[in-house]
N, C-alpha and C positions, 0 to 999 in steps of 0.2 A: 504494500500500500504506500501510497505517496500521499502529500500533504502539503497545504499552502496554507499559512499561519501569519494573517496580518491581524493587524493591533487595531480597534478603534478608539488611537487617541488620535488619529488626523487623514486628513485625504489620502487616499489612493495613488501612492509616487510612483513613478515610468519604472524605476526600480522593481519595486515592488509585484508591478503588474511584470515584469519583464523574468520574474522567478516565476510567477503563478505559469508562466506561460511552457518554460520550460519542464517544469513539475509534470504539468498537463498532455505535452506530446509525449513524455517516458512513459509517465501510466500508460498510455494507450500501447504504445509499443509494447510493453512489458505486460498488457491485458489485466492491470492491480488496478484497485477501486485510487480513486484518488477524493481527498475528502478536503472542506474549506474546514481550516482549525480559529476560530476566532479568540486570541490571544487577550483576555477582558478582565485579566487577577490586578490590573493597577487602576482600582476604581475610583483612585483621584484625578485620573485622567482620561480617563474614558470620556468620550462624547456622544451624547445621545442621539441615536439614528443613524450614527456612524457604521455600525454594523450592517446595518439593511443596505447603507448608499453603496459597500463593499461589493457585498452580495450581490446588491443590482452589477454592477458593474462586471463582476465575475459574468454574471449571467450571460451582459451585453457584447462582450466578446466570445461566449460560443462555450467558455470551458464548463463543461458539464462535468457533475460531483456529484456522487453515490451520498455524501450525506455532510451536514454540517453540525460540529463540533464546539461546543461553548468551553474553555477550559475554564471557567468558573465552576463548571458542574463538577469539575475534577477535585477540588480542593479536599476533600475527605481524603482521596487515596494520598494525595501532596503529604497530606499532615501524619498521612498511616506510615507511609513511609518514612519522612523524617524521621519518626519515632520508632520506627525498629530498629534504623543506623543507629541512633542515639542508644539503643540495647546492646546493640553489638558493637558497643563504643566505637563505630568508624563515623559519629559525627559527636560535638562535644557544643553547651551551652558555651556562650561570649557575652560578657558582661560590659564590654567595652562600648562608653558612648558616642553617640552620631557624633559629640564634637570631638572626640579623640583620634575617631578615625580619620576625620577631614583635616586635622589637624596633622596626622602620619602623611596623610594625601597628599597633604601642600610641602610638608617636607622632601616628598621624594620627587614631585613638580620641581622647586627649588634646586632639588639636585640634582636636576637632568634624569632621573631614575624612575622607572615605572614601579607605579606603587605596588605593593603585595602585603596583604595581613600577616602580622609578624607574630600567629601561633601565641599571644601573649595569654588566650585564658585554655588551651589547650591542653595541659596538663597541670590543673588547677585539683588541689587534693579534693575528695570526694568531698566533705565535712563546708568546706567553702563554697560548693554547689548546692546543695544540699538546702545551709541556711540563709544561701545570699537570696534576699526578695527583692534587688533589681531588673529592669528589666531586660530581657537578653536576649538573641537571636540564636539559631542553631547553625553553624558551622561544618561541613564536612572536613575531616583531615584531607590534608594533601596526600596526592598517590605518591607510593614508596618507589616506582619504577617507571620510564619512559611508556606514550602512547602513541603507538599506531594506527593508523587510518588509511582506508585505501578508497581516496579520490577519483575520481574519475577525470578530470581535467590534470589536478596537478600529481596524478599516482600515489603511490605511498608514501606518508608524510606522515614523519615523526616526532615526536612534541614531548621536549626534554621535561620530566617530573619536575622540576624544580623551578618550570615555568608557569605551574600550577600552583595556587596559593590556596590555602584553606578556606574557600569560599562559603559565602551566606546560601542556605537552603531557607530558613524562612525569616522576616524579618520579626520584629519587638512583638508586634502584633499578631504573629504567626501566620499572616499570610504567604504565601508562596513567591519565591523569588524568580524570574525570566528562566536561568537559566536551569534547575531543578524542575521547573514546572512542565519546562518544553521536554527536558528528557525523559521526566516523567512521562506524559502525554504520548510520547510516542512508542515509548515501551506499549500503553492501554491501547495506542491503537494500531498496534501493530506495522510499524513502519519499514521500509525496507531499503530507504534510498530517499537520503536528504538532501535536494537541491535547494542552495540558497547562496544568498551573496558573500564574496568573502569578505568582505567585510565583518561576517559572524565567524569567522574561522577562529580566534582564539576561543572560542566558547566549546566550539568540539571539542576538546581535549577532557573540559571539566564535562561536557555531557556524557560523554564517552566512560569517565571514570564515576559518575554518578551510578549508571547499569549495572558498572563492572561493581561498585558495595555494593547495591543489591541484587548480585550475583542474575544478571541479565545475561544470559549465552547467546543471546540472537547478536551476531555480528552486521550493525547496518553500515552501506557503501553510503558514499558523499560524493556529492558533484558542486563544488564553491566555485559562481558563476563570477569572473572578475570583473572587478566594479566600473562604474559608472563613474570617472574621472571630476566630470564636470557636474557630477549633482545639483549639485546647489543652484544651477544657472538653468536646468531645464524643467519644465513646465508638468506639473500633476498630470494625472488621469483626462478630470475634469476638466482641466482649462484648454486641454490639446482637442478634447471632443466638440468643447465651445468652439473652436477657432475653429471646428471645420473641417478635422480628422478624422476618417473612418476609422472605427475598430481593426477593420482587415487589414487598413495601410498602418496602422500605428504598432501593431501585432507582426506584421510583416517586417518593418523597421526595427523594431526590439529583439526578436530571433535573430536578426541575419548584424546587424550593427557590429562589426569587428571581425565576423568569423565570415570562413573560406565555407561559402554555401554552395550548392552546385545551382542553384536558381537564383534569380534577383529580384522577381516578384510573383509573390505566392501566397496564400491562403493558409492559415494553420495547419485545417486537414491536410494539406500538400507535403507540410513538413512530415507528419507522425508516419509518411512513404519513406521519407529518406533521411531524416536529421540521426546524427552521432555525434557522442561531447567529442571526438578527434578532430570536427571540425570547427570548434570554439576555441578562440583565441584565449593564450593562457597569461597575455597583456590586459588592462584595463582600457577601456574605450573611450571617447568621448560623446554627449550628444549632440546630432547636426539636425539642427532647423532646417534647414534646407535640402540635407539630404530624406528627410521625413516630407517634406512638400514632392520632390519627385515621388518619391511610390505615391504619395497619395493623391497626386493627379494622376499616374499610370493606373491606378484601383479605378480611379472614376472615370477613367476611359474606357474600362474595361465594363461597366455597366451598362445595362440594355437601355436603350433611350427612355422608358417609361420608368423604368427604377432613376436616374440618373436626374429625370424630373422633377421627383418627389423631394429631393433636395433644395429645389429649389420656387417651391410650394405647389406644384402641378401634378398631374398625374397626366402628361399627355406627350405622346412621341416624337410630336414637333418637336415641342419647346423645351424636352429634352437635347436633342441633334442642335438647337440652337445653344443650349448652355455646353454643346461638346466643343463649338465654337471658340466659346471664348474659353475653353481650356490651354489656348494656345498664351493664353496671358496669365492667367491664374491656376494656381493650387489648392484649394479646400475650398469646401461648400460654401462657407462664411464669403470669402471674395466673389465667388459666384453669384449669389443672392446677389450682391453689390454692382453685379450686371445686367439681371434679369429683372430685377425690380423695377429699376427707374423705366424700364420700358413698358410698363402697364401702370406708373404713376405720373400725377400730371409733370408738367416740365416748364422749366425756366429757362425760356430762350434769350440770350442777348438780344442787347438791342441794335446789333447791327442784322442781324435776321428774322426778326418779327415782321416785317414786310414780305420777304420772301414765303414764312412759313408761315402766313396766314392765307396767300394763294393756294399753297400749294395744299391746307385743310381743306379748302372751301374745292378744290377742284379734285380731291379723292373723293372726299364726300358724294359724289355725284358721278364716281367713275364708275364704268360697269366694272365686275371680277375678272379680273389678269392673272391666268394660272403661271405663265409664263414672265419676270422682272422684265425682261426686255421691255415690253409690249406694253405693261404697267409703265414703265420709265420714261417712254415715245410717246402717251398720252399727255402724261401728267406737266409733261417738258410740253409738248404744244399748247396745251389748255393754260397753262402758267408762265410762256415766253420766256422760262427760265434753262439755261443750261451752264456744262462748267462747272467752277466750283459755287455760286450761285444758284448750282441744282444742289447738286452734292453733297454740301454744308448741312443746307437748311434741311434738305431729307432724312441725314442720318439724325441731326438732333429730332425732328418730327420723329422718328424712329423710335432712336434708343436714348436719347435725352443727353446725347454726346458724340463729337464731331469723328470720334477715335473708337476704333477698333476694327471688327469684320467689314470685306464688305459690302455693300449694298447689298449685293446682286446674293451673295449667297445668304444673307440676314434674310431678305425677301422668300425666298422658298419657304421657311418654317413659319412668317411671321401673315404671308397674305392672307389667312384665315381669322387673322386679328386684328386686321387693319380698321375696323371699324371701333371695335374698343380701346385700340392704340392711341387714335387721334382724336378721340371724344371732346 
């Protein structure tokens, strides 16, 4: 079984979506349930509805899930377990306060030294635990020997013991902390193959030694997808769909982004035919806006004119073939509207062509139907003594409410069936 485990304490990051997506083509390759784990044990950060907007959005890209998982409903076994390491003394109470620690933090900050719990209440005589009534989190020891892992990108990789520090299993409160929780959870659900960004890569090692105290024999494989260089600079889920991004080209973009793909524009289901972590780059990426606008104008060229329409509030074949038009200028739905609209809304014509373009209403008005632009063109030009760019001008803004883009002649084919609610 696989597993995609976002947090609802904030939107849905390219990241984030760009693990779900991966997760999602293995299951299917490998024929395992793949499940949405919704990560909800930091209930002072959680945001309300945030789980649902997740979930939609899972939904809205295609990944289909056998079942979804609240790790809040887990916290019974979280606590069951704690408490039998603590039996089999491989986890020990810590009495140490939130400011001692941060206070160790800033020291080893200070000293250029990545911090690590310095074991100070770990072997604290029985009698001192016992009567001390402050309050304390549980600890697992550190492992006594190196860990093993066998990655799927970066192979087998080994994570010296003493890179490992006796970490928090629950805190003061006894709720569950990130990294016991998740290892927990996947022991419950049976996991077999953890893709996720490496940026969580020092966490395997304590998860990995979390199974091993409670004597977990299932060996799971890892695939740490490498990160996204430029985070910080590129856009959520949400704002990339606002702007006008297909799920298909966004999906498309976040598979292939760094790695030797044998296609260049494709369809998820396209992928679970042929993707392999041998062809993911084992460098970090960056993200390109612009490389994200090519596919997602090649996505939407690839649309049948009546789907292709719907973007841009129609349902009709025409005025689909006209919005393919001007894909020669733009990339997402969003700039599109921005061409199709002003063409069925009134228009503000300068004033050096309100004289031209009020003949040339008053003489469509009263034309008969021109299947053929030529013939429409050799009217409208006799009955208005206008030609040149004197024709021209003032046509296309009559038109499309702007002197620039496609034109006439082939604007005319999709548009003559409108012509009368055009120039209203």
């Amino acid at each position: 079984m696989l597993r995609f485990a976002p947090s609802p304490t904030g939107d849905l990051h390219i990241g984030d979506l760009r693990v779900a997506l991966f997760n999602y083509i293995v299951s299917k390759q490998k024929k395992e349930d793949f499940i949405i784990r919704i990560e909800d044990t930091d209930t002072q950060k959680n945001i309300e509805g945030k789980d649902r907007e997740i979930l939609d959005l899972v939904d809205l890209f295609g990944l289909e899930h056998s079942q979804v998982v609240y790790q809040s409903q887990n916290v019974r076994f979280h606590s069951a377990m704690a408490l039998q390491l603590m039996h089999e003394k491989k986890a020990f109470s810590c009495f140490c306060s939130w400011e001692w620690i941060e206070g160790k933090r800033k020291e080893a900050e200070d000293a250029g030294k990545e911090y690590q719990y310095d074991d100070a209440c770990r072997d604290l005589p029985a009698e001192l635990v016992i009567d001390n009534l402050s309050p304390f989190t549980i600890r697992l020891k550190r492992p006594d020997k190196d860990i093993t892992i066998n990655d799927h990108i970066k192979g087998y990789t080994t994570f010296k013991a003493d890179s490992v520090d006796s970490f928090m299993l629950l805190a003061q409160d006894k709720t569950s902390r990130y990294i016991f929780a998740s290892a927990v959870d996947d022991m419950l659900n049976d996991i077999s193959l953890v893709v996720r960004d490496e940026a969580n890569i020092n966490n395997t090692p304590k998860q990995e030694h979390v199974r091993a105290s409670l004597k977990y024999d299932k060996k799971l494989e890892y695939a740490h997808i490498p990160s996204i260089s430029n985070l910080d600079d590129a856009l959520n889920v949400k704002e990339l769909l606002t702007a006008g991004y297909l799920p298909a080209a966004i999906s498309n973009y976040l598979i292939s982004m760094g790695n030797d793909l044998p296609h260049d524009i494709f369809e998820t289901k396209d992928a679970i035919e042929w993707f392999d972590f041998s062809m993911v780059s084992n460098s970090p990426t960056r993200f390109d806006i612009e490389e994200l606008k090519e596919i997602n104008k090649k996505h939407l060229l690839q649309l049948d004119s009546k789907e292709l329409s719907r973007y841009v509030g129609f349902a009709d074949e025409e005025i689909g073939e006209l919005a393919r038009l001007y894909l020669e200028e733009v990339s997402t739905t969003k700039e599109l509207k921005t061409k199709i609209e002003p063409i069925f809304a009134s228009k503000e014509i300068p004033q050096e062509f309100i004289q031209q373009v009020k003949l040339m209403k008053d003489a469509i008005k009263s034309a008969p139907y021109f299947n053929e632009y030529d013939a429409f063109k050799d009217y409208i030009s006799k009955e208005t003594g206008l030609d040149g760019d004197d024709f021209v001008k003032p046509l296309h803004l009559l038109l499309t409410g702007t002197v620039d883009g496609p034109e006439i002649a082939e604007i005319y084919k999709y548009l003559k069936n409108y012509i009368g609610e055009i120039i209203k």
